[in-house]
Backbone as numpy.savetxt, mean C-alpha at the origin, in Angstrom:
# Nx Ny Nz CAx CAy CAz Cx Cy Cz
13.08 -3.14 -12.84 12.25 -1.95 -12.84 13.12 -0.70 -12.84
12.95 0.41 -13.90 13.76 1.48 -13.85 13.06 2.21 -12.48
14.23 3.18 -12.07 13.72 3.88 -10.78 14.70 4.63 -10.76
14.12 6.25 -10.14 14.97 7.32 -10.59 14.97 7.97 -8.80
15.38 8.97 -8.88 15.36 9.68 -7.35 15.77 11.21 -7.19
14.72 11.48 -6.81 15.36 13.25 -6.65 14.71 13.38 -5.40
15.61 15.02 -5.59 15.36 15.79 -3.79 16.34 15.51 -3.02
16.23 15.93 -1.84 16.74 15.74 -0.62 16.33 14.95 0.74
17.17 14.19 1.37 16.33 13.89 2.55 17.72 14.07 4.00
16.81 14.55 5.01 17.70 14.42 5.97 17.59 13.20 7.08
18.57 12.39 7.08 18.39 11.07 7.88 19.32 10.91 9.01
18.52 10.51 10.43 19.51 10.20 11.33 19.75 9.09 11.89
21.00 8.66 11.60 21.55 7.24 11.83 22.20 7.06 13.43
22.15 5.77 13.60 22.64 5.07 15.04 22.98 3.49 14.73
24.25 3.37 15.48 24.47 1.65 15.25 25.42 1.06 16.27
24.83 0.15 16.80 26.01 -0.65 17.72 26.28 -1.43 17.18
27.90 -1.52 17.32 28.66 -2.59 16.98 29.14 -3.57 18.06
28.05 -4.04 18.62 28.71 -4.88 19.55 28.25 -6.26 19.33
28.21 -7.54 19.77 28.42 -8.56 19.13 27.03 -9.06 18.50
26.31 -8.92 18.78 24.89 -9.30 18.03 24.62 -7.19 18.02
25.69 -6.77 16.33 24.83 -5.30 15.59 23.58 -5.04 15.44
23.58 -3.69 15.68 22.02 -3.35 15.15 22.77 -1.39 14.82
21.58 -1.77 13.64 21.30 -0.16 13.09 20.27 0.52 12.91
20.29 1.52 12.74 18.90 2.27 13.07 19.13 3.79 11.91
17.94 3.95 10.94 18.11 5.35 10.08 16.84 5.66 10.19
16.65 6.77 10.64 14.90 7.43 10.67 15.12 8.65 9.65
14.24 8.89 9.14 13.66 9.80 7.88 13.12 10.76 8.98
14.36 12.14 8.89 13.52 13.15 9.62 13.45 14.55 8.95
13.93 15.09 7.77 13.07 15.64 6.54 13.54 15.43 4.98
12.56 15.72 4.49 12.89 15.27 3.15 12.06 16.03 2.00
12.36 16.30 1.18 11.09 16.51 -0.33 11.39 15.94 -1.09
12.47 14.67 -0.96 12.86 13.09 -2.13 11.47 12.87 -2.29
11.67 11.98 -3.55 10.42 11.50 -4.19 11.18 10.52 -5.04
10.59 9.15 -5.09 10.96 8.15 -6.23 10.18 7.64 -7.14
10.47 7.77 -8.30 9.61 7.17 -9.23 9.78 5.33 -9.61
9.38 4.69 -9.71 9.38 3.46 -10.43 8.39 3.33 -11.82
8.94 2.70 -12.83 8.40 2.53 -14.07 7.46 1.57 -13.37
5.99 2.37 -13.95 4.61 1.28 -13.55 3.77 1.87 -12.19
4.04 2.47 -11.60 3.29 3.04 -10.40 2.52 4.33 -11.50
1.61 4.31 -10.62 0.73 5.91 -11.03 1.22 6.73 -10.54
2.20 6.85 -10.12 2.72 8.17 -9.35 4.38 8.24 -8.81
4.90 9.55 -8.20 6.11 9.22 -7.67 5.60 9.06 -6.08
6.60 8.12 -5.81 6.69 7.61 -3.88 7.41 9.02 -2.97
6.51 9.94 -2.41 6.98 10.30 -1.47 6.78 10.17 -0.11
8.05 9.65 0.69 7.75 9.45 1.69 8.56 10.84 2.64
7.20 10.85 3.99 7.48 11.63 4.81 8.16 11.49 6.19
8.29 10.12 6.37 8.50 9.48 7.71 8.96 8.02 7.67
9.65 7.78 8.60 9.74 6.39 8.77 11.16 6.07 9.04
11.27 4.87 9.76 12.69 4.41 10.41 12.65 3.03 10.16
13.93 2.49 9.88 14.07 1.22 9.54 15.13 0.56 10.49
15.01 -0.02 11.33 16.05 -1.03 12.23 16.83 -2.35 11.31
17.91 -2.77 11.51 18.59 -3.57 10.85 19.49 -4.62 12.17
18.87 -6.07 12.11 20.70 -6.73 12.88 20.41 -8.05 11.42
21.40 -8.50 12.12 21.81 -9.60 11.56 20.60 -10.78 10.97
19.37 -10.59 11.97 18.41 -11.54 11.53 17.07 -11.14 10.95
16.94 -9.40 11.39 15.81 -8.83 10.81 15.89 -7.98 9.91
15.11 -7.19 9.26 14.66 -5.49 9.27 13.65 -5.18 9.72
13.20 -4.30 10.45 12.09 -4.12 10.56 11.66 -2.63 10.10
10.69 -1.93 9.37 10.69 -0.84 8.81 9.15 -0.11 9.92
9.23 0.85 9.83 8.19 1.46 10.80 7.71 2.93 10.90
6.63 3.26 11.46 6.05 4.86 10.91 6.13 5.45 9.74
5.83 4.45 8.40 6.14 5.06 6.94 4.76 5.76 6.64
4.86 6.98 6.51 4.01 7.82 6.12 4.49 8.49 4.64
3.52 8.64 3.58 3.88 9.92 2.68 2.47 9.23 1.55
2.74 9.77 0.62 1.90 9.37 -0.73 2.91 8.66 -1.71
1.77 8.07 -2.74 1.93 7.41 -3.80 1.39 7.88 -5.12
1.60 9.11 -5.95 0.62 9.79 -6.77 -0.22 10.97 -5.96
-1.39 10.32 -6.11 -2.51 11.18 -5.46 -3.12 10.24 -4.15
-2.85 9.33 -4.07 -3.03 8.06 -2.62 -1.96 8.54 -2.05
-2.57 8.30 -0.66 -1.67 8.39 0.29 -1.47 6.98 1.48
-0.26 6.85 2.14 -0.45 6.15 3.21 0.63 6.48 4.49
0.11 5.92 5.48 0.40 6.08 6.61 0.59 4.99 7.87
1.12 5.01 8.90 1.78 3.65 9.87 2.27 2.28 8.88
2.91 2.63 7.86 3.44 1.28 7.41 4.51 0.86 8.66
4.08 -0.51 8.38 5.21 -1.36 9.05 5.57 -2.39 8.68
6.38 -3.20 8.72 6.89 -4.61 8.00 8.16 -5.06 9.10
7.94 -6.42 8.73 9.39 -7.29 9.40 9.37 -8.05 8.56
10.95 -8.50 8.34 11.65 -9.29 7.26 12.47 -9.92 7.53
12.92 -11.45 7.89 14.06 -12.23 7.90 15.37 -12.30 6.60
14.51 -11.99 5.39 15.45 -12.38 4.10 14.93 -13.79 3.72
13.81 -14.16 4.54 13.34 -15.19 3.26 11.66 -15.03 3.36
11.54 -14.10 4.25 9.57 -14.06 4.31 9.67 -12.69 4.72
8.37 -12.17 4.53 7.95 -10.93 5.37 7.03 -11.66 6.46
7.57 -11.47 7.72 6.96 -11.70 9.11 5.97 -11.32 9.10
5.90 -9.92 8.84 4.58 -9.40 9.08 4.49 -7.73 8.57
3.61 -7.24 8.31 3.01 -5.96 7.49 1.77 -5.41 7.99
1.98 -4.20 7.83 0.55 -3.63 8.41 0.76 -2.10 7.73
-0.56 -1.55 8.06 -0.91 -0.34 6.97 -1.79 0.45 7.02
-1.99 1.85 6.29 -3.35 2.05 5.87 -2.92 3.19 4.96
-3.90 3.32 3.81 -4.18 4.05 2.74 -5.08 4.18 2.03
-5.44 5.70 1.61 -6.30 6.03 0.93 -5.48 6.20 -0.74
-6.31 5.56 -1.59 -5.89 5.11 -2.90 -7.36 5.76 -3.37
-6.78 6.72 -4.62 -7.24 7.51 -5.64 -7.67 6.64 -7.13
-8.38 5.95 -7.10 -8.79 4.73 -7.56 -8.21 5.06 -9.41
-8.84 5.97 -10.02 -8.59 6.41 -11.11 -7.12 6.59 -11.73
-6.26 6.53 -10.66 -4.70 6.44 -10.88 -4.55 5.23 -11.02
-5.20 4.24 -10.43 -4.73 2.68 -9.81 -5.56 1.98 -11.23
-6.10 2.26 -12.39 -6.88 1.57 -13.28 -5.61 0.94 -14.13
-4.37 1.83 -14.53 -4.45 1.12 -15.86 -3.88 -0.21 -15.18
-3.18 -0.42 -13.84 -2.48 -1.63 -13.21 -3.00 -2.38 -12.95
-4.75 -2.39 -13.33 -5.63 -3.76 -13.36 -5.31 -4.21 -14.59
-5.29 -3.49 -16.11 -4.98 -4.20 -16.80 -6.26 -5.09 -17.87
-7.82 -4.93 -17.19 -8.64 -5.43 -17.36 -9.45 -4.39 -18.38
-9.57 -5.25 -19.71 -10.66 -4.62 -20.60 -12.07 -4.20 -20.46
-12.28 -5.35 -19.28 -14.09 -4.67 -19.07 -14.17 -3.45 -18.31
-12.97 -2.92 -17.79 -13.33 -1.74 -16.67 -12.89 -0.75 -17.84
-14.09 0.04 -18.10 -13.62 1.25 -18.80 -13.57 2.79 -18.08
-13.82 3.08 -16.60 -13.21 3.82 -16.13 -13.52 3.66 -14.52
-13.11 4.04 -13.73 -13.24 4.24 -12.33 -12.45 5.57 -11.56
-13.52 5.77 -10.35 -13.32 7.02 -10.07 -13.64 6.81 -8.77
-13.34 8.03 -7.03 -13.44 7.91 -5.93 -12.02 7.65 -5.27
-12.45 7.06 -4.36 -11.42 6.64 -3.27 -11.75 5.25 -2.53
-10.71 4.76 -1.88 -11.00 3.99 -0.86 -10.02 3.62 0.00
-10.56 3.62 1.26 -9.97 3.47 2.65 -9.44 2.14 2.84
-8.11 1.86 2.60 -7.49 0.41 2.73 -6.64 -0.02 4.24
-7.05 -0.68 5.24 -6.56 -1.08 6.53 -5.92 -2.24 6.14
-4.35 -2.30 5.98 -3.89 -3.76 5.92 -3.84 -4.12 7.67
-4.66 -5.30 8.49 -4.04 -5.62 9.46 -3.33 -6.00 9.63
-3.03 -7.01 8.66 -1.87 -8.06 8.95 -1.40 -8.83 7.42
-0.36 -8.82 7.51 0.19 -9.31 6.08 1.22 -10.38 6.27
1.59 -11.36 5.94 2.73 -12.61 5.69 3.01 -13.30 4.55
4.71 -13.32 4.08 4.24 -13.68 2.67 5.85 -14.30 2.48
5.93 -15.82 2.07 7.67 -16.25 2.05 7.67 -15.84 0.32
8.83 -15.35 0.80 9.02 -15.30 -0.83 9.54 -16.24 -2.02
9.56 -17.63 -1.29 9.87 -18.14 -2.13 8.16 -19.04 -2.41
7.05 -18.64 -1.98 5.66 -19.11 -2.30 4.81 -17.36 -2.33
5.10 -16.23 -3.53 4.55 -15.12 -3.08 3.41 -15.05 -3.87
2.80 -16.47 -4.08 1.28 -16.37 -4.72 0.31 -17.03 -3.45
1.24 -17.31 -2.61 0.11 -17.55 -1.54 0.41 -16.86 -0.05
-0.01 -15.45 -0.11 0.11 -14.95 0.89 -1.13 -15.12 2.27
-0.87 -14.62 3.58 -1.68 -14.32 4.51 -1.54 -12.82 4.84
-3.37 -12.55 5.24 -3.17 -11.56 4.68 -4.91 -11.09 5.55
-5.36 -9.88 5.83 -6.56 -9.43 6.68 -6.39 -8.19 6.54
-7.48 -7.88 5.87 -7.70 -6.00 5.54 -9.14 -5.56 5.31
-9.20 -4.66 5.28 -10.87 -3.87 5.33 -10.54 -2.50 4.27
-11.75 -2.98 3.42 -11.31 -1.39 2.20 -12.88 -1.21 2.70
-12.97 0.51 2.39 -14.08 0.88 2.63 -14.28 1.98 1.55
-15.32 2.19 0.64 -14.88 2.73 -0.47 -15.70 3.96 -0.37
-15.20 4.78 -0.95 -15.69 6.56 -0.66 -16.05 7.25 -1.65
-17.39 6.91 -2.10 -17.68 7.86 -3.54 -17.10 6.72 -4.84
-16.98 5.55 -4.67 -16.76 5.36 -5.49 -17.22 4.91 -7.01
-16.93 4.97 -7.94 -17.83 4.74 -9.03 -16.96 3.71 -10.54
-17.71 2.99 -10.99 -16.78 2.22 -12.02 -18.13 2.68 -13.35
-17.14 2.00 -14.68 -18.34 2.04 -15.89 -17.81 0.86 -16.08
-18.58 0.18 -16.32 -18.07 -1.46 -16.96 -18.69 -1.81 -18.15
-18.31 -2.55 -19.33 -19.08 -2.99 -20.40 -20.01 -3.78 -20.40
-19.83 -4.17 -18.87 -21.06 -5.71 -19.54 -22.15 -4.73 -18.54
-22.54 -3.83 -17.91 -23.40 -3.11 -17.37 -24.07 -1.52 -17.90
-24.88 -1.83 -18.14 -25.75 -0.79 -19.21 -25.61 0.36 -18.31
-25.00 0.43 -17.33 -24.85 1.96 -16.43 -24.26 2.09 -15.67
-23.38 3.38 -14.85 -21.74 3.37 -14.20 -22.36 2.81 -12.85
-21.86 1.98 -11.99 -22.29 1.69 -10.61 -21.14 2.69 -10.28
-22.43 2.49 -8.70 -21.13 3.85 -7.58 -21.75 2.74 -6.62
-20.75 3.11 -5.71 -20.35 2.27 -4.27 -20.15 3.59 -3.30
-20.62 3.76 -2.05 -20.49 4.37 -1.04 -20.42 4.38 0.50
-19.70 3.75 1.36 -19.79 3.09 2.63 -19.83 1.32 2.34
-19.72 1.33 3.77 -20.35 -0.32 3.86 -18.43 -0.89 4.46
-18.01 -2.00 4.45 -17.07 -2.30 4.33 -16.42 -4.15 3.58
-15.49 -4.36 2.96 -15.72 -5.73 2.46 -14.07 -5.86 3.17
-14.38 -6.49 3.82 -13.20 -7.58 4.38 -12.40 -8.64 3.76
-11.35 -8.17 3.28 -10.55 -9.35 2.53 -9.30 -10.13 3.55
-9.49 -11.57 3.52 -8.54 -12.40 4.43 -8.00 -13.52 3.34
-6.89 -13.81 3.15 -6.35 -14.88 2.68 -7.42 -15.30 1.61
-7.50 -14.79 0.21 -8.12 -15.06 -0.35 -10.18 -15.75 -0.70
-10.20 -14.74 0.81 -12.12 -14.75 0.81 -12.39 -13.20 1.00
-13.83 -12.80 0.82 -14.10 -11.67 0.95 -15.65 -11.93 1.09
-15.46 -10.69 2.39 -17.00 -10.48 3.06 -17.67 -8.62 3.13
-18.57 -8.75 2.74 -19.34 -7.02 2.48 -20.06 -6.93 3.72
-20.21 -5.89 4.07 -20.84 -5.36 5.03 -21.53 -4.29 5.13
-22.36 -3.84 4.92 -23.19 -2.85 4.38 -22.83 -2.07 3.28
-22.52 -2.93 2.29 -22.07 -2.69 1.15 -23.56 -2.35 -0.21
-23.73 -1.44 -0.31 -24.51 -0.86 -1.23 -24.32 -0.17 -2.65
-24.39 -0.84 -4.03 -23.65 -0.92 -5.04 -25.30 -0.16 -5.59
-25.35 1.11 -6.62 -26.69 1.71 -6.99 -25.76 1.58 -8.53
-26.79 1.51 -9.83 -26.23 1.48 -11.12 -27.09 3.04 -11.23
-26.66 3.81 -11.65 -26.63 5.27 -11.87 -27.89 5.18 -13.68
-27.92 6.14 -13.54 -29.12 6.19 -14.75 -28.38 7.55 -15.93
């Protein structure tokens, strides 16, 4: 993936070297921004500290946007052969996030929605079968699809996604006229 980087950031580092190391860099200002080929947007982040020894990383308080989405309390732990664990939340600008579906029947979408990762786990050497518990809650949102004679909008409610099931909860889908 090409990936470029501008700006500045100011970072403050700490590390013991004593027999089981650890390091420590927190993000304490910045107006860096990174792009990657394929995102809707450049990554700016506003916050966040990453710990390092010998057996982990653990990354923590990642706040900034992605485009026009934003997110906030990322966290993750990592051995180097799984992610331990992940957690999250972001509001995603849905209309940025279309062309990375990739899907011909969606011919446009628009709104927001409120994404809570609780909990995330994923080895990377199996990263089609992750674990995984989150709640999107969608805000104004609206799609046009081909096989539906009119744009549905979605507004409240919440659908719970866990390890590949999903549950709605006052989920109310109106096809617009």
């Amino acid at each position: 993936l090409p990936v470029s980087l501008e700006g500045k950031a100011s970072l403050k580092a700490s590390a013991s070297l004593e027999k089981t190391w650890q390091a420590q860099v927190e993000l304490a200002k910045t107006d860096a921004a990174i792009t990657v080929d394929g995102l809707p947007g450049r990554i700016a982040p506003r916050t966040g500290r990453v710990t390092m020894t010998p057996e982990r990383i653990v990354v923590a308080g990642v706040d900034g946007s992605l485009g026009k989405s934003s997110f906030s309390g990322l966290a993750a732990e990592l051995d180097g052969k799984q992610i331990l664990s992940g957690s999250g939340r972001a509001t995603l600008e849905l209309g940025e996030w279309l062309p990375l579906l990739k899907r011909e029947e969606i011919v446009s979408v628009s709104g927001r929605a409120d994404v809570a990762l609780n909990s995330l786990a994923l080895r990377f050497d199996r990263p089609a079968d992750p674990a995984y518990d989150g709640v999107v809650t969608p805000r104004k949102a609206g799609a046009v699809l081909k096989m539906l004679p009119a744009p549905v909008a979605v507004d409240g409610g919440t659908v719970r996604v866990a390890s590949g099931q999903a549950r709605l909860d006052k989920v109310a889908a109106t096809l617009l006229d």
